[in-house]
MOPAC internal coordinates of N, CA, C and O (Angstrom, degrees):
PM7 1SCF
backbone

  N    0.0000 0     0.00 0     0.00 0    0    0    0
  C    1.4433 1     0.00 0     0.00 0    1    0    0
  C    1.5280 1   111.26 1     0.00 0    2    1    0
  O    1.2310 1   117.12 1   152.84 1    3    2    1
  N    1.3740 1   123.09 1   -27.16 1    3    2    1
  C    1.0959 1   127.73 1  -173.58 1    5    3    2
  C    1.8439 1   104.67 1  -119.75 1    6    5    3
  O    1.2310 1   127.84 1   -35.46 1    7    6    5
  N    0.8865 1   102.52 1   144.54 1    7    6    5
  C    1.9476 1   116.88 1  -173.28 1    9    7    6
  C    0.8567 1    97.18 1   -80.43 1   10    9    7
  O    1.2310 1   115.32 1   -23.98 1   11   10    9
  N    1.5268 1   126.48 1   156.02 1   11   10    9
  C    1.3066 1   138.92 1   159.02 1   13   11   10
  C    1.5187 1   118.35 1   -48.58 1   14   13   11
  O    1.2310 1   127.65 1   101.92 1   15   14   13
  N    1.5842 1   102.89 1   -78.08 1   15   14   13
  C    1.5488 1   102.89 1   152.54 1   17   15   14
  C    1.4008 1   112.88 1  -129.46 1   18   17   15
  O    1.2310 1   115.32 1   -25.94 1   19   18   17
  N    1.4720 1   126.48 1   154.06 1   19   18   17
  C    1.1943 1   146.68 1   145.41 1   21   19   18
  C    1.7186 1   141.71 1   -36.37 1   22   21   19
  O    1.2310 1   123.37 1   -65.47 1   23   22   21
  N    0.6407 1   111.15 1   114.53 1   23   22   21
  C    1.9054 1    95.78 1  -160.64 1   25   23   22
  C    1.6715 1    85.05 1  -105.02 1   26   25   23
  O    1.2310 1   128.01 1   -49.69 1   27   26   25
  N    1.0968 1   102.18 1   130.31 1   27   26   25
  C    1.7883 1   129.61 1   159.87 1   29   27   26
  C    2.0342 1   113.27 1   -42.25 1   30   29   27
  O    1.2310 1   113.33 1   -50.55 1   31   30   29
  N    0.9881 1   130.21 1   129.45 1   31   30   29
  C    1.3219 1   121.72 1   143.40 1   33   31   30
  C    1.4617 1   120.48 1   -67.98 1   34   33   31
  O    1.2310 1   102.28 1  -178.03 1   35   34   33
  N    0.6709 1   150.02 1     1.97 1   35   34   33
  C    1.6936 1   157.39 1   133.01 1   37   35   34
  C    1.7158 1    96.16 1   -22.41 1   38   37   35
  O    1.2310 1   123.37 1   -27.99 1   39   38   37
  N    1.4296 1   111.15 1   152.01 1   39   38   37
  C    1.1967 1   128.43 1   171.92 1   41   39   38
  C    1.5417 1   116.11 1   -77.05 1   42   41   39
  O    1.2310 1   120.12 1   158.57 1   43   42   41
  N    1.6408 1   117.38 1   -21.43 1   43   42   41
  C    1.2332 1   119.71 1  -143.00 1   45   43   42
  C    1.7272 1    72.07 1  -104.87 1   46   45   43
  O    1.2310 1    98.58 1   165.37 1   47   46   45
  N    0.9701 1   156.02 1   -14.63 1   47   46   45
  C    1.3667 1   150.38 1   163.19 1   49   47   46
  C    1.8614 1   104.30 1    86.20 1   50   49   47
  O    1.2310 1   130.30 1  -123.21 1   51   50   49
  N    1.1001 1    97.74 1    56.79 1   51   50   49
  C    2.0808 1    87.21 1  -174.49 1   53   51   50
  C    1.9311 1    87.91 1   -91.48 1   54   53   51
  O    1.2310 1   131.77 1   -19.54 1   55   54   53
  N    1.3303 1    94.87 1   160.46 1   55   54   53
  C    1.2002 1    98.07 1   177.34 1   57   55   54
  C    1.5677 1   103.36 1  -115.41 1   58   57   55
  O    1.2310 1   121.22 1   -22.91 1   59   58   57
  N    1.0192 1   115.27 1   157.09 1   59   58   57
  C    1.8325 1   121.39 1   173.58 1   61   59   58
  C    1.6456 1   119.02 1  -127.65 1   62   61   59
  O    1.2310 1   126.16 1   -59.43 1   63   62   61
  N    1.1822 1   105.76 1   120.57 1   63   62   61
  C    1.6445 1   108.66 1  -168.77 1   65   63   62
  C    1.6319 1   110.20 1  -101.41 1   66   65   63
  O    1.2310 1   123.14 1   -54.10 1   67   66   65
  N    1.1583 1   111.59 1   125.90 1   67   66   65
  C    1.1588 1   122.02 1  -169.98 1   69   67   66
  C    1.9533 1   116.48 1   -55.41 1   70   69   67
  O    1.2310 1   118.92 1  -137.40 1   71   70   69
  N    1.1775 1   119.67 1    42.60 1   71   70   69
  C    1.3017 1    94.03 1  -162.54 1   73   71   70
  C    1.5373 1   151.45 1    -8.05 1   74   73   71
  O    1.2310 1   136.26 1   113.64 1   75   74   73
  N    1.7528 1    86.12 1   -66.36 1   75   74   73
  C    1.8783 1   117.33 1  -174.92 1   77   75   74
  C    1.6664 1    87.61 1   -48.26 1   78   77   75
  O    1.2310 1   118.38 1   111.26 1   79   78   77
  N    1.3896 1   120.70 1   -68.74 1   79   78   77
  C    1.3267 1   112.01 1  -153.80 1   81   79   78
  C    1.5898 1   111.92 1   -71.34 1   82   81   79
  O    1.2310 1   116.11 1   174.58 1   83   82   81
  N    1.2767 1   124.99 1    -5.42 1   83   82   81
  C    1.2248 1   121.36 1  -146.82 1   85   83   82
  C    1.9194 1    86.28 1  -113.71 1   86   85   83
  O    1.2310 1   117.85 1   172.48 1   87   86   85
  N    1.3212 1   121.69 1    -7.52 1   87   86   85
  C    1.4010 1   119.32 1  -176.50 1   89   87   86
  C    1.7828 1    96.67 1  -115.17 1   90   89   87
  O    1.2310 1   125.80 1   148.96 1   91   90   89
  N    1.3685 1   106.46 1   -31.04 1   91   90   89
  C    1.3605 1   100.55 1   152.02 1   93   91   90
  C    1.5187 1   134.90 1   -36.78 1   94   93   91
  O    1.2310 1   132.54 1   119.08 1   95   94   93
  N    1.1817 1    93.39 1   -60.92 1   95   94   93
  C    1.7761 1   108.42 1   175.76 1   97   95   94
  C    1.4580 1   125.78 1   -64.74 1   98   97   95
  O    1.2310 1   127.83 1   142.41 1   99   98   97
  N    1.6302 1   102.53 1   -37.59 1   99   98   97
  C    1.6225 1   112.66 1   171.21 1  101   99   98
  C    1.2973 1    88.67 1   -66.91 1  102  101   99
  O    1.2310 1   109.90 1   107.08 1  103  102  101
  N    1.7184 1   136.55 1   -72.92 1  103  102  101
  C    1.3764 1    97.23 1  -166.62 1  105  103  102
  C    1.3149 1   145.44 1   -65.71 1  106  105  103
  O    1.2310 1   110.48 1   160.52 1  107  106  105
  N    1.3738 1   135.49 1   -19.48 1  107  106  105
  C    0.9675 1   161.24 1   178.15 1  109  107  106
  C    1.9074 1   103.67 1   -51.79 1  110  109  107
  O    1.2310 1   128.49 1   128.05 1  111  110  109
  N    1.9164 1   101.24 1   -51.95 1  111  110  109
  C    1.4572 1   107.70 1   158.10 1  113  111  110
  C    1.7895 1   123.55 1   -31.28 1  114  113  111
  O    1.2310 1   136.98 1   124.55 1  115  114  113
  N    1.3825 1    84.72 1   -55.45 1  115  114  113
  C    1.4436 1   105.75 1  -163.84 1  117  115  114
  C    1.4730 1   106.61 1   -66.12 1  118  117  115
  O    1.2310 1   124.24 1   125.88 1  119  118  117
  N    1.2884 1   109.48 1   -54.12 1  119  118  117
  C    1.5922 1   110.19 1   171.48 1  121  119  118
  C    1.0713 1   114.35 1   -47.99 1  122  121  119
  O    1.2310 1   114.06 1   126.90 1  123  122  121
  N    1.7730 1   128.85 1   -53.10 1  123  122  121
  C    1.8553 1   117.84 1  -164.46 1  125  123  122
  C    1.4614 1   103.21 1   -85.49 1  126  125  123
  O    1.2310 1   113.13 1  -178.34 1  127  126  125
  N    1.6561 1   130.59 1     1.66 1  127  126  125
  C    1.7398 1   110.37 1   158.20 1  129  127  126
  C    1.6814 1    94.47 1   -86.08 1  130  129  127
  O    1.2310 1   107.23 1   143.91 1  131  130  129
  N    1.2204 1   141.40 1   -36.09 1  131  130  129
  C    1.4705 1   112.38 1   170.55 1  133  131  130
  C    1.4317 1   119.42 1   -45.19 1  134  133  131
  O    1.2310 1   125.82 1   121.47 1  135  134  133
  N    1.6024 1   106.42 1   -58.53 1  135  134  133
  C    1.4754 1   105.15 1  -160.08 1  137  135  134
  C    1.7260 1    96.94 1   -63.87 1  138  137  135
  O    1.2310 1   103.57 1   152.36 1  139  138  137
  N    1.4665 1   147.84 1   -27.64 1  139  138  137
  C    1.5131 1   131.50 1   167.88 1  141  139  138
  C    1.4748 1   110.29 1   -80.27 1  142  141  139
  O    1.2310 1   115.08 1   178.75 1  143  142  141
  N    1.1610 1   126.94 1    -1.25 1  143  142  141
  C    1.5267 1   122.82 1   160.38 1  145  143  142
  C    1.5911 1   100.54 1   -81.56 1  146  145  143
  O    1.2310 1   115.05 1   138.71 1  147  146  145
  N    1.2203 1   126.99 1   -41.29 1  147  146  145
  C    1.5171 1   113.75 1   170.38 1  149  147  146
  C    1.0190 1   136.87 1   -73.26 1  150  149  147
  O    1.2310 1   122.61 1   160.32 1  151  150  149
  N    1.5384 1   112.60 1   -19.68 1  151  150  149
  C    1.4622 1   141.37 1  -167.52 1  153  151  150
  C    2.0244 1    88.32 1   -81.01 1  154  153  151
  O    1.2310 1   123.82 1   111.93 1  155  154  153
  N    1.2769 1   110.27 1   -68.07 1  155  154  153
  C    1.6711 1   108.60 1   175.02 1  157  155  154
  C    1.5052 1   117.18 1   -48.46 1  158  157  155
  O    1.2310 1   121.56 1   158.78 1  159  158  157
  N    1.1810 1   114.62 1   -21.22 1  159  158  157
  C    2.0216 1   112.67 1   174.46 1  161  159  158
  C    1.0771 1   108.80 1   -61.01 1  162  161  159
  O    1.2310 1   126.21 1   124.09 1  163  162  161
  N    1.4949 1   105.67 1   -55.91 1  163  162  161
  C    1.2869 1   128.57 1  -137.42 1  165  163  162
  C    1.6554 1    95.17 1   -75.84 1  166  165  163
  O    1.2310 1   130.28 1   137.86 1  167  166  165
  N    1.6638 1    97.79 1   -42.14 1  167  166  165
  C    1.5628 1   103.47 1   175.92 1  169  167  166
  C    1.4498 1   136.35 1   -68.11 1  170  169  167
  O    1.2310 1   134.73 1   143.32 1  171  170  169
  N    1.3729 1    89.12 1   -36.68 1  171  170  169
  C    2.1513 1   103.19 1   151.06 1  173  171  170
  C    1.1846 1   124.37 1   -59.99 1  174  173  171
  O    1.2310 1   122.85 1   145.28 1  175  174  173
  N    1.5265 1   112.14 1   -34.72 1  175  174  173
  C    1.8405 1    90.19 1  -176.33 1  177  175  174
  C    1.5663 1    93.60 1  -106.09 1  178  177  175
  O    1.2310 1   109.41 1  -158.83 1  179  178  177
  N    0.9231 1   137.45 1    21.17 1  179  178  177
  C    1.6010 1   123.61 1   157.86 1  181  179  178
  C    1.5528 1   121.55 1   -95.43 1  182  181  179
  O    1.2310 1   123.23 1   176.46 1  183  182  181
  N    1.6138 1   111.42 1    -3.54 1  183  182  181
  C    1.6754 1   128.63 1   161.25 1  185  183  182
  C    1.1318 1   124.61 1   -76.54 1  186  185  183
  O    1.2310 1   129.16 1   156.67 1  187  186  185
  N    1.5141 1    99.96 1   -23.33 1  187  186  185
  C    1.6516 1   128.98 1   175.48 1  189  187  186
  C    1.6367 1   108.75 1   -22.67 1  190  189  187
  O    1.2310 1   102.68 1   -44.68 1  191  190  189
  N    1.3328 1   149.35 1   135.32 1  191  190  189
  C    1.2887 1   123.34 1   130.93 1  193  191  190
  C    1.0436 1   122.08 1   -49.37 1  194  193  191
  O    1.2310 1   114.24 1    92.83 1  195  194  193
  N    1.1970 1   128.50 1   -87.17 1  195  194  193
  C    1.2041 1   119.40 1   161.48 1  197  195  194
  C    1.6839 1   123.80 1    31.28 1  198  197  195
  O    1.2310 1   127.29 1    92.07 1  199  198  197
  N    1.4791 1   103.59 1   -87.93 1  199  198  197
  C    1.2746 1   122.07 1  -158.20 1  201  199  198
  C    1.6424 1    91.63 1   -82.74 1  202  201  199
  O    1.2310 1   112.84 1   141.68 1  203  202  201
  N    1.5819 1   131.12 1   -38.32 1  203  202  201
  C    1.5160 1   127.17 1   163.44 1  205  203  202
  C    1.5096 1   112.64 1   -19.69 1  206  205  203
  O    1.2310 1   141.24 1   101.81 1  207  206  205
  N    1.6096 1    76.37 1   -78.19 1  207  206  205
  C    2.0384 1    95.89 1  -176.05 1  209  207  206
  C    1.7639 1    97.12 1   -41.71 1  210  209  207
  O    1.2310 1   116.07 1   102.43 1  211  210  209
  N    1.0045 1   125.06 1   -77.57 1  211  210  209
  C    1.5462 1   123.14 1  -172.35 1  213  211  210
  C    1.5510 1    98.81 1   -25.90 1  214  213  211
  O    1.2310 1   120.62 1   110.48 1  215  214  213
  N    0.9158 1   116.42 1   -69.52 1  215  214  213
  C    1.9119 1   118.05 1  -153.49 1  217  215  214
  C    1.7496 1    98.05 1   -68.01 1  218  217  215
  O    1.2310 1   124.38 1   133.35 1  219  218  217
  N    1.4280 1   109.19 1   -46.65 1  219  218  217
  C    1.8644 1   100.76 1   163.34 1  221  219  218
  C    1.4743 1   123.12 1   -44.05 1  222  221  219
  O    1.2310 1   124.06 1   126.27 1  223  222  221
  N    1.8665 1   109.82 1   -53.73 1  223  222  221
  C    1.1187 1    82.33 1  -162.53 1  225  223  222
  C    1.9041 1   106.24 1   -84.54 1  226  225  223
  O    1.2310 1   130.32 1   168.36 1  227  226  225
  N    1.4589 1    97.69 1   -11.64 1  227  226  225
  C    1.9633 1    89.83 1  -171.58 1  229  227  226
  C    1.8289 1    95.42 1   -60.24 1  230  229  227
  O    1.2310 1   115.63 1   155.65 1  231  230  229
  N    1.0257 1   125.90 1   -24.35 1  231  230  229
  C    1.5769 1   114.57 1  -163.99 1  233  231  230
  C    1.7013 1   105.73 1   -84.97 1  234  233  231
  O    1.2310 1   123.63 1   159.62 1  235  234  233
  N    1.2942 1   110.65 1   -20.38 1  235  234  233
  C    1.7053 1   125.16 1  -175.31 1  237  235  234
  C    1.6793 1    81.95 1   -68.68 1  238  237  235
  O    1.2310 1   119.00 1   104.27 1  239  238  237
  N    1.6959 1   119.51 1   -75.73 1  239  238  237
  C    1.1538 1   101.07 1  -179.68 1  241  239  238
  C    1.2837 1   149.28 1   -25.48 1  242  241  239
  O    1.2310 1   127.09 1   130.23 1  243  242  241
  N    1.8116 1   103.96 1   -49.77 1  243  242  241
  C    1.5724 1   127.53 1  -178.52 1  245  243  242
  C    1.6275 1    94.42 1   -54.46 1  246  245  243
  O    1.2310 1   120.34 1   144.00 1  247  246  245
  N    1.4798 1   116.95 1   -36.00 1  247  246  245
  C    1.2759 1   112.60 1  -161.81 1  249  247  246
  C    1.2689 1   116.83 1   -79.85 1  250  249  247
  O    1.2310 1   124.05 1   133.76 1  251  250  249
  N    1.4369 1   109.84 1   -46.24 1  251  250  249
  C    1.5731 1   129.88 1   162.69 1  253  251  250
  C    1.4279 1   119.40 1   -30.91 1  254  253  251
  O    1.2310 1   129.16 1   137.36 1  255  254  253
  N    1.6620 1    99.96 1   -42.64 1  255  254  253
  C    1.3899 1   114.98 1  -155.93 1  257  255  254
  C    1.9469 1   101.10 1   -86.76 1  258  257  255
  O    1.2310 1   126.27 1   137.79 1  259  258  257
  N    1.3212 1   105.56 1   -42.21 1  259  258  257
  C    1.6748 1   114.10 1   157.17 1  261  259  258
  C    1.5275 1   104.92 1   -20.16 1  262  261  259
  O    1.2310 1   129.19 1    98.17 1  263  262  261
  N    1.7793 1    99.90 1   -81.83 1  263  262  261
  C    1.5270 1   136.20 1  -134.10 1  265  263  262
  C    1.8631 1    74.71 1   -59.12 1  266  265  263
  O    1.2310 1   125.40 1    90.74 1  267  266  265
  N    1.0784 1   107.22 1   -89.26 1  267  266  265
  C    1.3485 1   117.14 1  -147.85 1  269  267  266
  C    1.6963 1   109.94 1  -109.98 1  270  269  267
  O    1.2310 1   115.05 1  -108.21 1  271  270  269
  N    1.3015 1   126.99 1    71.79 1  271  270  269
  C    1.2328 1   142.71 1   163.89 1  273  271  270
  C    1.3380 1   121.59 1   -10.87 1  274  273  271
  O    1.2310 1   115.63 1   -46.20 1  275  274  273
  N    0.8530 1   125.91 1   133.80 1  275  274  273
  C    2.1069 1   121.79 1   171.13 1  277  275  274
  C    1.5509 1   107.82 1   -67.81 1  278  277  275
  O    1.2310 1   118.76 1   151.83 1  279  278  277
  N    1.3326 1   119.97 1   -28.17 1  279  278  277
  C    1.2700 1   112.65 1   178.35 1  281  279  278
  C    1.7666 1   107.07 1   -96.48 1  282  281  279
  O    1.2310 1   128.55 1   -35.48 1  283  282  281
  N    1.2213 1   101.14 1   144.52 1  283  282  281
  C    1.6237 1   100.29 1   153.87 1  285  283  282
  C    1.3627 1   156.83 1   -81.89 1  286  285  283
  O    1.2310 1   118.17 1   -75.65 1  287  286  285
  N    1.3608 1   121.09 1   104.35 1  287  286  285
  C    1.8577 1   127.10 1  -152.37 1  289  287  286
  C    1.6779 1    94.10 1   -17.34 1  290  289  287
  O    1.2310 1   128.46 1   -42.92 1  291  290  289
  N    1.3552 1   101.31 1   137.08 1  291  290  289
  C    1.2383 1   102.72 1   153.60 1  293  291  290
  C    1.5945 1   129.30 1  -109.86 1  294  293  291
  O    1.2310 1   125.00 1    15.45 1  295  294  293
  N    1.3722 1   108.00 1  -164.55 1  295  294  293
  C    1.2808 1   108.75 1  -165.58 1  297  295  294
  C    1.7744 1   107.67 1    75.70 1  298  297  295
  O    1.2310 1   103.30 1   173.33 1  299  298  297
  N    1.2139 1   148.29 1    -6.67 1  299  298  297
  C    1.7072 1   145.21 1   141.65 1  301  299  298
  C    1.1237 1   119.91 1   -34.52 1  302  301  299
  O    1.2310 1   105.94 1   -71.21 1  303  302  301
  N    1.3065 1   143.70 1   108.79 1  303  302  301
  C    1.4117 1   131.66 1   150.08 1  305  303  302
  C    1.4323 1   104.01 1   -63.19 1  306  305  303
  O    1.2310 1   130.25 1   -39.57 1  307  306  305
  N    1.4144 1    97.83 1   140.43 1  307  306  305
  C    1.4950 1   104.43 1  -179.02 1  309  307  306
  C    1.4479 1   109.38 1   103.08 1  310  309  307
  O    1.2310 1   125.38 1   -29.73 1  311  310  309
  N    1.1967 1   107.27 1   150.27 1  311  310  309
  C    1.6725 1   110.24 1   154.04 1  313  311  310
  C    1.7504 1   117.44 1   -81.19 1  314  313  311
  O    1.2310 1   115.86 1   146.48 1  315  314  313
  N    1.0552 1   125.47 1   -33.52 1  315  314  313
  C    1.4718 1   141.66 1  -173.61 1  317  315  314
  C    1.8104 1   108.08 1   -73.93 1  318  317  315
  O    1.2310 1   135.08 1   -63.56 1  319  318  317
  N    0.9902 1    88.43 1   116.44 1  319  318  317
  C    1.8924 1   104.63 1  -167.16 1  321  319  318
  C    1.6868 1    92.82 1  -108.25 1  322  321  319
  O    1.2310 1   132.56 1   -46.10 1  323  322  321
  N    1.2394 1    93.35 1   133.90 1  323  322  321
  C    1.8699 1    92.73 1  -171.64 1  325  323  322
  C    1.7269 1    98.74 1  -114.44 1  326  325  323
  O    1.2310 1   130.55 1   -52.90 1  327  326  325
  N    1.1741 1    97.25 1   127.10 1  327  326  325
  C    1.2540 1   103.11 1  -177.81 1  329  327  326
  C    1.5299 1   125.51 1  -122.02 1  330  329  327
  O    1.2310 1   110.82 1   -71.38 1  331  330  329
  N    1.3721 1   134.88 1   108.62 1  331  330  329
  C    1.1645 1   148.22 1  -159.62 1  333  331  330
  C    1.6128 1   119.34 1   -33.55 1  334  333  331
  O    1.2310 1   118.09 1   -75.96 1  335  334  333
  N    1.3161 1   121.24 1   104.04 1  335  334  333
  C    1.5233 1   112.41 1   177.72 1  337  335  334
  C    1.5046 1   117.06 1   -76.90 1  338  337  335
  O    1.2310 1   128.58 1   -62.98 1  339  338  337
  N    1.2857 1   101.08 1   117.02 1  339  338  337
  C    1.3576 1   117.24 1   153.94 1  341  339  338
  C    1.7222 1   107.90 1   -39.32 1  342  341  339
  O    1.2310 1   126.82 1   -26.77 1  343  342  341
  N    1.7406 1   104.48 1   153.23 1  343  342  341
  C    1.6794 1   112.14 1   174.86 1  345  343  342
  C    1.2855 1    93.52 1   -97.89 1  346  345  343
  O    1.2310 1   119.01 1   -43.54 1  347  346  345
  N    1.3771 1   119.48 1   136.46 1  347  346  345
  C    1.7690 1   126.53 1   151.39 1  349  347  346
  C    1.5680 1   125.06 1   -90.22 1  350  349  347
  O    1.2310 1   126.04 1   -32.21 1  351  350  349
  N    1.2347 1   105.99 1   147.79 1  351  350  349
  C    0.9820 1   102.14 1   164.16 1  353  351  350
  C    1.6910 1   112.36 1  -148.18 1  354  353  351
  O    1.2310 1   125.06 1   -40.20 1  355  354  353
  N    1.5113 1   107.88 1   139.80 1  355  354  353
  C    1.2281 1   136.78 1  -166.32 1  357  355  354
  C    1.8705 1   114.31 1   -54.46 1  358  357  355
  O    1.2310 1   106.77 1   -51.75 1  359  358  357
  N    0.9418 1   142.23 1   128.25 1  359  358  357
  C    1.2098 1   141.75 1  -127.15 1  361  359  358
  C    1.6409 1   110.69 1  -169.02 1  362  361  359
  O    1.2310 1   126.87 1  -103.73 1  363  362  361
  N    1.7475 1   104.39 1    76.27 1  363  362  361
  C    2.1919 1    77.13 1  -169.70 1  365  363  362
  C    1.4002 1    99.90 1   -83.43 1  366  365  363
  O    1.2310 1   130.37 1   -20.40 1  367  366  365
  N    1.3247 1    97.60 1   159.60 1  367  366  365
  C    1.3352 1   131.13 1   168.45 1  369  367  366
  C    1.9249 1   119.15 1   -48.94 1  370  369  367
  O    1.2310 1   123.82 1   -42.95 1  371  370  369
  N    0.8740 1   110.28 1   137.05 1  371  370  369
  C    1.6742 1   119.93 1   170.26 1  373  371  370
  C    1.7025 1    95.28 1   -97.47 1  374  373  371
  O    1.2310 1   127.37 1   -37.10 1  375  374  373
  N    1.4736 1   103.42 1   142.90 1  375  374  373
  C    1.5800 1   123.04 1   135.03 1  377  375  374
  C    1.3848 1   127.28 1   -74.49 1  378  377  375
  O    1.2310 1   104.41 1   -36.30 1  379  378  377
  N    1.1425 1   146.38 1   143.70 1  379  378  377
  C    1.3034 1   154.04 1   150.46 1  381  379  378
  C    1.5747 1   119.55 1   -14.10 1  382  381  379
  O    1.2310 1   119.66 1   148.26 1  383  382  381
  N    1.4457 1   118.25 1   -31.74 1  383  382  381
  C    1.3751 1   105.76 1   140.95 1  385  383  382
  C    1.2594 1   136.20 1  -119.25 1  386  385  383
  O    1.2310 1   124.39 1  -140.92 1  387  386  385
  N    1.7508 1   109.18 1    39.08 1  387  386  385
  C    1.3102 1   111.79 1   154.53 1  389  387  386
  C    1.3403 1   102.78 1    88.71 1  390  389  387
  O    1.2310 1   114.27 1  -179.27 1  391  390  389
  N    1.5107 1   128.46 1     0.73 1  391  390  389
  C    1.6210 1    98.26 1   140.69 1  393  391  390
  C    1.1525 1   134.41 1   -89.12 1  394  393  391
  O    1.2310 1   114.74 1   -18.04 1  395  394  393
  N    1.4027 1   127.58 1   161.96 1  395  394  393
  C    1.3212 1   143.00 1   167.92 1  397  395  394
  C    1.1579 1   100.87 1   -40.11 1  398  397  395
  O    1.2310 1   113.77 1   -20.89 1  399  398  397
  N    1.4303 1   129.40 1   159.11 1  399  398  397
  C    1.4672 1   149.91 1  -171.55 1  401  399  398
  C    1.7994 1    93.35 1  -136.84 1  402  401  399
  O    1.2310 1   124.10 1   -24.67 1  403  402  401
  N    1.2963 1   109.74 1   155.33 1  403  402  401
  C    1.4931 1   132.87 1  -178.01 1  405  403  402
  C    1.1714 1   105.24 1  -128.02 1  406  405  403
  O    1.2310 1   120.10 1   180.00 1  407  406  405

């Protein structure tokens, strides 16, 4: 966006170099190869196993920690929390080639 240098309408041809913008731009350079040298770290160690397993299992927790609380709902009279039975039903098993098992 900005020229290297500027050439004068003057006859005598001086040229004028923009400084401000022109150290602007070098830094600005300088900043976006940091920010993709950080951008590639950041992107290697989050492929990590390592760091996978971490984020699996902290979210199993978060989930764990949802499902079934350390404390017990309140507002229950009682200690005994009644909890809705599911219906079963009986189901035999197959072997690998598909007979019934006893």
């Amino acid at each position: 966006m900005v020229l290297r240098s500027i050439r004068s309408l003057d006859a005598d041809g001086d040229t004028v170099v923009p400084d401000i913008a022109v150290n602007v731009a070098v830094l600005l350079a300088v900043v976006d190869v940091g920010v993709l040298v950080y951008f590639i770290h950041h992107i290697a160690q989050s492929v990590q196993v390592g760091t996978l397993s971490a984020r699996v299992r902290q979210e199993l927790r978060d989930a764990v920690d949802v499902l079934h609380p350390d404390e017990p709902p309140t507002g229950l009279s009682g200690d005994v929390v009644a909890v809705p039975m599911r219906s079963a039903a009986r189901m035999p098993a197959r072997t690998t080639r598909g007979l019934l098992m006893t």
